[in-house]
Phi, psi and omega in degrees: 000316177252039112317300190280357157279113166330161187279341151311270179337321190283302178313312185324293189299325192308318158281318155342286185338288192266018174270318184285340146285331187256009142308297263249310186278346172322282179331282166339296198297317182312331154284329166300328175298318180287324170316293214272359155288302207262002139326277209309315184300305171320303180301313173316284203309335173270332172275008188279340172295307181349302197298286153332309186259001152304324171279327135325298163339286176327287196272018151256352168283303177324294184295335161309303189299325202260295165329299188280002193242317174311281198296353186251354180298136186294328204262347164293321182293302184324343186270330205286307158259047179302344148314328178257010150300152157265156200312333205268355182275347177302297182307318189286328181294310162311333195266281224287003187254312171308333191277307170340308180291319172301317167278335160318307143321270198326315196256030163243329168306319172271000000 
């Protein structure tokens, strides 16, 4: 059969020929290449969650922590009837409690 093929033809096939191992490792490697970029991708985005939810974590202990320092403060029970103050002790019992809050903000930024 490739007697009878022109010398064109043979030169043709030949390269066919050897173009098809070496498509063939094209392929491969590009898949293997594609693979391990979306290893790599998986792996970052998890650990950038991690990262993210330790520090969620972090800052719902601050606010717990913030919370239960509220609730045990003489003057956060004092807001509760704050109808029977009269107003200027009302405004000072709400400002000491804003500042509180505010410090409270402040030593949680560190």
């Amino acid at each position: 059969m490739l007697a009878q093929l022109s010398l064109f033809q043979k030169m043709v096939v030949s390269i066919v020929l050897l173009l098809i191992p070496v498509i063939t490792l094209y392929a491969y490697s590009n898949y293997v290449s594609e693979q391990v970029v979306r290893e790599e991708i998986e792996s970052r985005n998890l650990n950038r969650l991690e990262v993210s939810m330790n520090r969620l974590e972090a800052d719902l202990g601050q606010v717990s922590q913030f919370l239960v320092a509220l609730s045990i403060d003489p003057e956060t029970s004092r807001l509760r009837n704050v109808d029977l103050l009269r107003p200027y002790e009302a405004v000072e019992l709400q400002m000491g409690i804003q500042k509180k809050i505010l410090l409270y903000q402040q030593l949680s930024i560190f």
